[in-house]
TIZADO-731291 format. One line per field, with one value per atom (N, C-alpha, C): residue number from 1; chain; residue in one letter; x, y, z. Coordinates in nm, 4 decimals. Example, Ala and Ser with C-alpha at 12.3 -4.5 7.8 and 13.67 -1.06 7.14 Angstrom:
2
seq c(1	1	1	2	2	2) $
mol c(A	A	A	A	A	A) $
type c(A	A	A	S	S	S) $
east c(1.3190	1.2300	1.3200	1.2850	1.3670	1.2900) $
north c(-0.5690	-0.4500	-0.3300	-0.2250	-0.1060	0.0030) $
up c(0.7800	0.7800	0.7800	0.7080	0.7140	0.7870) $
***
This chain:
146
seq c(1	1	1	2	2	2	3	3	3	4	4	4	5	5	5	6	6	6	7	7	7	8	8	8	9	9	9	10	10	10	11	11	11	12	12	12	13	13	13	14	14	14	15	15	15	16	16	16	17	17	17	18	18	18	19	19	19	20	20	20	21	21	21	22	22	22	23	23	23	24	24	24	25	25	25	26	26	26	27	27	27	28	28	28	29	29	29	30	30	30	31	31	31	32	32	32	33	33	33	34	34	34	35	35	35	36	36	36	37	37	37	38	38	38	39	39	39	40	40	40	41	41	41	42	42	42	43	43	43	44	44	44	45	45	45	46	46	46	47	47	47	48	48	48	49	49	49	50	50	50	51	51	51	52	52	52	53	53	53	54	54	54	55	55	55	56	56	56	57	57	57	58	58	58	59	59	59	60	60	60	61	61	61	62	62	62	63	63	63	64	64	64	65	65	65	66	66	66	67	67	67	68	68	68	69	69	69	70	70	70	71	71	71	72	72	72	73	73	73	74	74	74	75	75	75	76	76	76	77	77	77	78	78	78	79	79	79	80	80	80	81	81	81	82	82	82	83	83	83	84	84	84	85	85	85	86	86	86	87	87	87	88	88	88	89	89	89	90	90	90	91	91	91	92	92	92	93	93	93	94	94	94	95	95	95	96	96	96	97	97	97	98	98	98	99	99	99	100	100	100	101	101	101	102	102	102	103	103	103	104	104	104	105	105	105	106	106	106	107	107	107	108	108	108	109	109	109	110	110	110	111	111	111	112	112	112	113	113	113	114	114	114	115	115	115	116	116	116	117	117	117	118	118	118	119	119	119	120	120	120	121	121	121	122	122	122	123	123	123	124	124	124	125	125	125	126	126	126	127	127	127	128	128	128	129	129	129	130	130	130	131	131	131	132	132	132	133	133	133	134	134	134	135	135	135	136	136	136	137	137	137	138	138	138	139	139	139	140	140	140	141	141	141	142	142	142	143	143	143	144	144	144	145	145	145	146	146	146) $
mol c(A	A	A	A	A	A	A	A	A	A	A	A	A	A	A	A	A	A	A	A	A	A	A	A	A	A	A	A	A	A	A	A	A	A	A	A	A	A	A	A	A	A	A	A	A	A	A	A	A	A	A	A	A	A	A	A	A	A	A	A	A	A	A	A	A	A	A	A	A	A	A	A	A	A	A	A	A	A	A	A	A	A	A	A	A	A	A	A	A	A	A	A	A	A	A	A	A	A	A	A	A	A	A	A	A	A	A	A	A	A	A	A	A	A	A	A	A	A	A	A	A	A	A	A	A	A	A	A	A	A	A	A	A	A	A	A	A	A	A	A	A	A	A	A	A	A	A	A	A	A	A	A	A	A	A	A	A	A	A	A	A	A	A	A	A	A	A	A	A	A	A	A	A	A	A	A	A	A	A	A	A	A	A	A	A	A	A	A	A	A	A	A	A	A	A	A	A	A	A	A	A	A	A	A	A	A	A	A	A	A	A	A	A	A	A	A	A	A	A	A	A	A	A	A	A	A	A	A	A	A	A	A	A	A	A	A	A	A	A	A	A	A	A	A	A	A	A	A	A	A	A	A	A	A	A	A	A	A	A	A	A	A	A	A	A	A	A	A	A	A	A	A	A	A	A	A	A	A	A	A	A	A	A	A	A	A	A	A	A	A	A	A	A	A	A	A	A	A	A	A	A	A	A	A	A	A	A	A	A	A	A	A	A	A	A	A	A	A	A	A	A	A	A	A	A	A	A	A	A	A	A	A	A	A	A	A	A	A	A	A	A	A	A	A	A	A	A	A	A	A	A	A	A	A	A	A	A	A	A	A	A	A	A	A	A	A	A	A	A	A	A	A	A	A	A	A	A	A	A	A	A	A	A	A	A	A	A	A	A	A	A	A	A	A	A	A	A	A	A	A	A	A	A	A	A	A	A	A	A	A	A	A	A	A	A	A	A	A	A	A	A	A	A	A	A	A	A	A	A	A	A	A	A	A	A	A	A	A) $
type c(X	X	X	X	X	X	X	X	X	X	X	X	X	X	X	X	X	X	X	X	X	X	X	X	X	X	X	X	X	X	X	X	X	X	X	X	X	X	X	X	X	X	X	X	X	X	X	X	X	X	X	X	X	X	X	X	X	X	X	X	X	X	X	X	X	X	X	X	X	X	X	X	X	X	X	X	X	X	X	X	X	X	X	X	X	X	X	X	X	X	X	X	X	X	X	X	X	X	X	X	X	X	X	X	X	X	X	X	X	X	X	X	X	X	X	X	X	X	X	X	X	X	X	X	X	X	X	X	X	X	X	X	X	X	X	X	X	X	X	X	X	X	X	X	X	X	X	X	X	X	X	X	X	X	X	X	X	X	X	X	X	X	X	X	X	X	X	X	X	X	X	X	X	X	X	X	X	X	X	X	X	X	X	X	X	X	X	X	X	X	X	X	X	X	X	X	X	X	X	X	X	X	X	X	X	X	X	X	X	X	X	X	X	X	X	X	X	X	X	X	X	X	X	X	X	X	X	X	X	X	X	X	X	X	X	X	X	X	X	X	X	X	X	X	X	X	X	X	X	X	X	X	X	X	X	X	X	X	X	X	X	X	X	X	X	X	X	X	X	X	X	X	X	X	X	X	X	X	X	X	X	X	X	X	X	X	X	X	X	X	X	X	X	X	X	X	X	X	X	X	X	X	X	X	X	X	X	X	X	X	X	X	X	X	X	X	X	X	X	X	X	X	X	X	X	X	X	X	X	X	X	X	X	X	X	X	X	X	X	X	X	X	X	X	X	X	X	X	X	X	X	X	X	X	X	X	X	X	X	X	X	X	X	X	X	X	X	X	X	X	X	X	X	X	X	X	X	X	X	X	X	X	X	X	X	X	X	X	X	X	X	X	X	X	X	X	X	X	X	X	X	X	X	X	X	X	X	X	X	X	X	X	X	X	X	X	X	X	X	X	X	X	X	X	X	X	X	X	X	X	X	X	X	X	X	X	X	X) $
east c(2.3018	2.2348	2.1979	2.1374	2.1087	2.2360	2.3733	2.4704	2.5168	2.4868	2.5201	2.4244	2.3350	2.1965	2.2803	2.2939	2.3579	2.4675	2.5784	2.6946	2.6525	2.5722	2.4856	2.4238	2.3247	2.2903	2.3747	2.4765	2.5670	2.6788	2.7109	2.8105	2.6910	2.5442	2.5205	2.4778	2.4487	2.4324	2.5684	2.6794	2.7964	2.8100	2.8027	2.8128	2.6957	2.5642	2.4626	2.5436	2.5595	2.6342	2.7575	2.8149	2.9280	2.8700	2.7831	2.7125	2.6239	2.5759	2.4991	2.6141	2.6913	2.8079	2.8682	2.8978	2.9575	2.8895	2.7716	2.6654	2.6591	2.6225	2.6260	2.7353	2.8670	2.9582	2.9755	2.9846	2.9718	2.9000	2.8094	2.6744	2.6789	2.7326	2.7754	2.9075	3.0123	3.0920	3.1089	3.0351	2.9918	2.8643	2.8144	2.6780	2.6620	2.5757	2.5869	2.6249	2.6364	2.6644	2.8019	2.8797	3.0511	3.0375	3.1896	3.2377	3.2226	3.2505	3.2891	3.1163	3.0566	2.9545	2.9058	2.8843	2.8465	3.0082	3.0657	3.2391	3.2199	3.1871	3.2011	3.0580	2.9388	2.8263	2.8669	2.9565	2.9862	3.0686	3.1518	3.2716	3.1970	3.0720	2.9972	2.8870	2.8684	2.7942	2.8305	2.9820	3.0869	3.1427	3.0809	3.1274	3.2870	3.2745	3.4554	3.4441	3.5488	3.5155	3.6070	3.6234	3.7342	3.6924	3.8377	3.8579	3.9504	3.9471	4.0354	3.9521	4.0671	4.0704	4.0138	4.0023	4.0005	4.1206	4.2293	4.3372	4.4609	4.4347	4.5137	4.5021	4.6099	4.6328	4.6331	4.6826	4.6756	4.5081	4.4392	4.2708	4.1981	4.2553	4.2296	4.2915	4.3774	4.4280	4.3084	4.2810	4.1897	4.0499	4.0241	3.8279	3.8987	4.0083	4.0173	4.0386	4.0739	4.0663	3.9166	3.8115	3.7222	3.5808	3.6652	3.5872	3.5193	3.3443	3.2175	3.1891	3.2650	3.1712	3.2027	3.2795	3.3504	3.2489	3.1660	3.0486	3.0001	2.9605	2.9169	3.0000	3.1559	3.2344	3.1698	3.2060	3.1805	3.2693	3.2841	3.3719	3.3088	3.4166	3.4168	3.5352	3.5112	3.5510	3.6613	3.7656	3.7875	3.8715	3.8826	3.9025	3.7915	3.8211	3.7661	3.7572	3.6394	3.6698	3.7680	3.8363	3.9501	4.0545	4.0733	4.1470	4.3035	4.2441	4.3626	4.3119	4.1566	4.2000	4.1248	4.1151	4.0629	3.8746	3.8462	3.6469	3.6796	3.5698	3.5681	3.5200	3.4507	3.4628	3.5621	3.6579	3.8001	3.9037	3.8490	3.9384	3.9183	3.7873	3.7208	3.7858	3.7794	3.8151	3.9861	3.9972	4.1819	4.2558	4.2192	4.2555	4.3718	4.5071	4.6370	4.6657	4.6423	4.6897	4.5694	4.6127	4.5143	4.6086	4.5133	4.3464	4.3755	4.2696	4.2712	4.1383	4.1213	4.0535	4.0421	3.9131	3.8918	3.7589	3.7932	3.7115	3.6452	3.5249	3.3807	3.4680	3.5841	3.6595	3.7680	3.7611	3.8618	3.9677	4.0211	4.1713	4.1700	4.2610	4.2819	4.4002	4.3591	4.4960	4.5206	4.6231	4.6802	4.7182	4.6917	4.7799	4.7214	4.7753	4.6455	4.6847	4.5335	4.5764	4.5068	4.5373	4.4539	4.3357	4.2615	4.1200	4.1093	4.2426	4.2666	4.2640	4.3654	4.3435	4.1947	4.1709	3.9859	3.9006	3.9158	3.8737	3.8955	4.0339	4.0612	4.0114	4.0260	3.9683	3.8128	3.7240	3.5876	3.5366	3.5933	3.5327	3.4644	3.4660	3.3915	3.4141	3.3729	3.4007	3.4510	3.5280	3.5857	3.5182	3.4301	3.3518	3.4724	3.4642	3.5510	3.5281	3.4811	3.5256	3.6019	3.6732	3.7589	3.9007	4.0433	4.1125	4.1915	4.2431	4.3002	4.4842	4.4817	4.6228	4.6880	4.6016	4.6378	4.6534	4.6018	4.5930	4.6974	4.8077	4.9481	4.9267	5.0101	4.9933	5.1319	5.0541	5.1616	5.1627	5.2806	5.2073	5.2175	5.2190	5.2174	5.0760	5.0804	5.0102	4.9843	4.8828	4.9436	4.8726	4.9391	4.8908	4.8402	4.7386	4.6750	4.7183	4.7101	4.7656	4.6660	4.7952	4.7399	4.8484) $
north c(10.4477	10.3243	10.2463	10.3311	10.2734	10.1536	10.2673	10.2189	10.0885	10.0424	9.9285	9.8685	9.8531	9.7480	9.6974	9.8185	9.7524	9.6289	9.6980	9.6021	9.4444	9.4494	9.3145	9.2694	9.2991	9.2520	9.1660	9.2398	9.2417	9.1041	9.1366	9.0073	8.8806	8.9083	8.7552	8.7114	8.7948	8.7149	8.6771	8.7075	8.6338	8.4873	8.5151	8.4083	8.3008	8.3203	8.2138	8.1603	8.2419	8.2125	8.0476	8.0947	8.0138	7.9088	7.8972	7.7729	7.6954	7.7788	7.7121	7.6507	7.6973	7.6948	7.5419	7.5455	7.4217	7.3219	7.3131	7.2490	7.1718	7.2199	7.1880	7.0955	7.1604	7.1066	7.0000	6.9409	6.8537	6.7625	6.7735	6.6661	6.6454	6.7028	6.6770	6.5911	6.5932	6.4800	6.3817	6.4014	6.2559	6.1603	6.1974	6.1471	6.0841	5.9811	5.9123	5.8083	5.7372	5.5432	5.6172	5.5239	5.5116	5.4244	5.3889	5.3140	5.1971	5.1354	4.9971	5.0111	5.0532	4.9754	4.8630	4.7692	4.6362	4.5617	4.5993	4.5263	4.5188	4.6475	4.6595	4.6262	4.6006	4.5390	4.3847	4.3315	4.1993	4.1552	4.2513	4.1807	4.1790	4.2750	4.2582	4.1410	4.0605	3.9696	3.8694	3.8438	3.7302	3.7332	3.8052	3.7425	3.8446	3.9151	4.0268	4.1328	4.1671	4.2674	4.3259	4.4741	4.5548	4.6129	4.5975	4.6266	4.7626	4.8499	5.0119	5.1025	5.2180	5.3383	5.4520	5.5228	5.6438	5.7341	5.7097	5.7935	5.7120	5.6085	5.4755	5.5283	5.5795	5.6394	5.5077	5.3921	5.2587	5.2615	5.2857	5.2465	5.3692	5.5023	5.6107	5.5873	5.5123	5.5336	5.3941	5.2792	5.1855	5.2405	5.3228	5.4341	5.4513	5.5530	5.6439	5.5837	5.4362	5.3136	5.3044	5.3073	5.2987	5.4149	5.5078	5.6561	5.6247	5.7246	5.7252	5.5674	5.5176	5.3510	5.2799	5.3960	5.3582	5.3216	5.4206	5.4269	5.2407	5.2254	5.0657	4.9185	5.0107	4.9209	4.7948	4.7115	4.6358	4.6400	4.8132	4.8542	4.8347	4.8092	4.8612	4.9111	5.0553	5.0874	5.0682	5.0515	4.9680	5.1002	5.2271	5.2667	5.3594	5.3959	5.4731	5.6636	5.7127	5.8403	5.8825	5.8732	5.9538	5.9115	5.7957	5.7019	5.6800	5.6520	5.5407	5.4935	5.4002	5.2874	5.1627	5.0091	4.9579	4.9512	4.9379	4.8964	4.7416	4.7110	4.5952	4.4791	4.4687	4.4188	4.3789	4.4804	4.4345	4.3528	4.4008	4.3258	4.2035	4.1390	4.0490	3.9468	4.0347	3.9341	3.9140	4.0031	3.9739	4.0424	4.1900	4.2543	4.3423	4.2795	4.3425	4.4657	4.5012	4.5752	4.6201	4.7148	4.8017	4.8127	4.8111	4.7346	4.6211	4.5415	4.3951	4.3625	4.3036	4.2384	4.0908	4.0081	3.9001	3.8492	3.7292	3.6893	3.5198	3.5410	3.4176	3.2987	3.2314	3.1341	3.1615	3.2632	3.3010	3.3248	3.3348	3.3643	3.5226	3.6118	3.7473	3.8126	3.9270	4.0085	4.1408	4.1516	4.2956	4.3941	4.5382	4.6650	4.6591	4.7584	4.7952	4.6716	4.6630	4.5273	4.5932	4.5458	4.5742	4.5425	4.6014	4.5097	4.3769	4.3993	4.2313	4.1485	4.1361	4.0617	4.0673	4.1289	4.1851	4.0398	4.0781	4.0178	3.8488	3.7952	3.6937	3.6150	3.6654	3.6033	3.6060	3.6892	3.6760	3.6400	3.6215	3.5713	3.6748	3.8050	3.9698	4.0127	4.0266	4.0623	4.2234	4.2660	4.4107	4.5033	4.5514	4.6783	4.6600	4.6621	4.6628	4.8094	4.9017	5.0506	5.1565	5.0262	5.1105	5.0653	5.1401	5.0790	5.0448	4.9494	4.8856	4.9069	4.9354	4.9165	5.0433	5.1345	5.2279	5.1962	5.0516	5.0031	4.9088	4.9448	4.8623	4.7743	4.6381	4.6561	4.6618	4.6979	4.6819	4.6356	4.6493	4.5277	4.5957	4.7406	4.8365	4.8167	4.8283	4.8448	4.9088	4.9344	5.0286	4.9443	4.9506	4.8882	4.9327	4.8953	4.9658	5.0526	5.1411	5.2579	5.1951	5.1921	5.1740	5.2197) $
up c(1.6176	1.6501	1.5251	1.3974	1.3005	1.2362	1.2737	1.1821	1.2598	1.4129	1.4607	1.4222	1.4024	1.3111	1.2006	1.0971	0.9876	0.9573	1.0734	1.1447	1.1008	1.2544	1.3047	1.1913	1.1241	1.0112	0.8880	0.8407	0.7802	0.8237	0.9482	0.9678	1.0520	1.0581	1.0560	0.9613	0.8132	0.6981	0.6397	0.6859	0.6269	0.7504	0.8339	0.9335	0.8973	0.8283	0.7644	0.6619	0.5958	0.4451	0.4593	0.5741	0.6161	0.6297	0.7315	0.8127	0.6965	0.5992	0.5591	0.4386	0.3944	0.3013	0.3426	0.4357	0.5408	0.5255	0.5245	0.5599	0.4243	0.3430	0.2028	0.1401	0.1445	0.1260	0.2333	0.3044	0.4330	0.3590	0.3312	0.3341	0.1689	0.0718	-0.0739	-0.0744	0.0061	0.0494	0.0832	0.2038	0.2901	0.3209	0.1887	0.1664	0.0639	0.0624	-0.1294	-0.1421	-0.1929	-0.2173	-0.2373	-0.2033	-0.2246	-0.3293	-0.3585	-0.5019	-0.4278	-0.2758	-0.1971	-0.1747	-0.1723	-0.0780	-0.0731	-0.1501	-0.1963	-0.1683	-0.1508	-0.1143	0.0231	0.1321	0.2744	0.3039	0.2295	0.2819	0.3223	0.1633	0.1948	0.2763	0.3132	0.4071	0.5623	0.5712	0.6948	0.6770	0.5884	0.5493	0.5674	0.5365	0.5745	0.6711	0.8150	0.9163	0.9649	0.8643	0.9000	0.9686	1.0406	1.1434	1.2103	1.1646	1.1881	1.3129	1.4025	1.5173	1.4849	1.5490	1.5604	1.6758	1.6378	1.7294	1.6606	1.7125	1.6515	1.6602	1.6811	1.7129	1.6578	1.6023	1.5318	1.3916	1.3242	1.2104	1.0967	1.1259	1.0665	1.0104	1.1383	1.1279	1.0798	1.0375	0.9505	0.7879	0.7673	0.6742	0.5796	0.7284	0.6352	0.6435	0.6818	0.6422	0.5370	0.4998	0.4079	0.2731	0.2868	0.1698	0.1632	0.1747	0.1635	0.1478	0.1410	0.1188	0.1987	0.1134	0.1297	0.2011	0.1680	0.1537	0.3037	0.4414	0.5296	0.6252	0.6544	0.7137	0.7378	0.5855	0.6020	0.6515	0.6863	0.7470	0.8727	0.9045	1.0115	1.1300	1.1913	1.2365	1.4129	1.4906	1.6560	1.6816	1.7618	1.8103	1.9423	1.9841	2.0434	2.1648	2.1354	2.2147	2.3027	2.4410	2.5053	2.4658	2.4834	2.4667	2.4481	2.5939	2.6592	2.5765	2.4893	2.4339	2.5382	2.6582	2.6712	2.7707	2.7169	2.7708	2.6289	2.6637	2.5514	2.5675	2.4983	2.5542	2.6188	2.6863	2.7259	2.6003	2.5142	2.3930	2.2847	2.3100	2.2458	2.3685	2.4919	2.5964	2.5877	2.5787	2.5040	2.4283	2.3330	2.2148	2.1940	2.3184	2.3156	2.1696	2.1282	2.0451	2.0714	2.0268	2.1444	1.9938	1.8953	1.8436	1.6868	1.6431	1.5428	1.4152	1.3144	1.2469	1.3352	1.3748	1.3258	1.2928	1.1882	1.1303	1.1779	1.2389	1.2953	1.1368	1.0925	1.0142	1.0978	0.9758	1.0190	1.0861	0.9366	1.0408	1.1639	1.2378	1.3258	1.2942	1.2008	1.1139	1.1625	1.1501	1.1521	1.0626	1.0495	0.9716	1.0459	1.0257	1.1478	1.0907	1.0729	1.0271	0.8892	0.7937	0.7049	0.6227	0.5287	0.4189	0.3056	0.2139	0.0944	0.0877	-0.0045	-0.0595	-0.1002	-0.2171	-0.2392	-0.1185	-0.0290	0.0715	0.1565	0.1298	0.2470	0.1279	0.0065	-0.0645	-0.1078	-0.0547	-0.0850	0.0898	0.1725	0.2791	0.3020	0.2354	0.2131	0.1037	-0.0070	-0.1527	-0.1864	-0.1335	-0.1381	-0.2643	-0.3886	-0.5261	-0.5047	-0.5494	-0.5079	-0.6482	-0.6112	-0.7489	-0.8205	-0.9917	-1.0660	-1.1033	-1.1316	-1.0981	-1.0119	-0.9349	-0.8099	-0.8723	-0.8619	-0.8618	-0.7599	-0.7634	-0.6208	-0.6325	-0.7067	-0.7016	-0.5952	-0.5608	-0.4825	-0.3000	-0.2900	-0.1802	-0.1446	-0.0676	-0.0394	0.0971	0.0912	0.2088	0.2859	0.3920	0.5151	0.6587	0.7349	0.8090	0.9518	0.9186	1.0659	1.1209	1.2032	1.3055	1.4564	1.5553	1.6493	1.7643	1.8699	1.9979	2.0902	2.1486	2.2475	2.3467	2.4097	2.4566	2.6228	2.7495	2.8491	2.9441) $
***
């Protein structure tokens, strides 16, 4: 009996270890001013506003342009849980495909874009400690799933 104590003991301080291990690392990642934040504060300041999915690899690849700093995006969601159907907010605004980006003067851009461009349609100064050149664009995009 003793030696099943030990067991138990034994594999739930490795199982803390993990959780708390996780935990740490988790929250040392995804926590903290990003390099964009003052870029994606401004583009939510000027009126810009990214429309995506969560299952729209186009609209993962534009978080992942933006690290840490994604969070402060001026993002909606535009699909349902279940993801297939659209929210009524993007039905709305008549959003037939992902990214799209709808700006202050009603203009839009579709499928991923650069910063530069994020930046030349908001006058958004892009942190000069980031480099941009890693940001291409292109003009894929993905369409609503119904």
């Amino acid at each position: 009996m003793q030696k099943d104590s030990k067991i138990y003991l034994i594999v739930g301080l490795i199982l803390a270890v993990v959780v708390i291990g996780s935990v740490v690392y988790v929250s040392k990642n995804n926590s903290g001013p990003g390099k964009l934040d003052s870029f994606a504060t401004c583009l939510k300041d000027q009126g810009a506003v990214f429309y995506g999915t969560f299952w729209c690899p186009h609209c993962i690849a534009t978080k992942k342009l933006f690290g840490n700093s994604a969070k402060l995006l001026p993002y909606v969601e535009c699909s349902t849980p279940d993801g297939n159907a659209q929210t009524q907010v993007c039905i709305d605004k008549g959003i037939k495909s992902y990214p799209t980006w709808i700006f202050k003067d009603g203009s839009e851009l579709y499928g991923e874009v650069t910063l530069e461009e994020l930046s030349q349609k908001t006058s958004c100064p892009i942190n000069s400690d980031v480099s941009t050149s890693t940001a291409t664009t292109t003009t894929a995009s993905t369409t609503p799933k119904n």
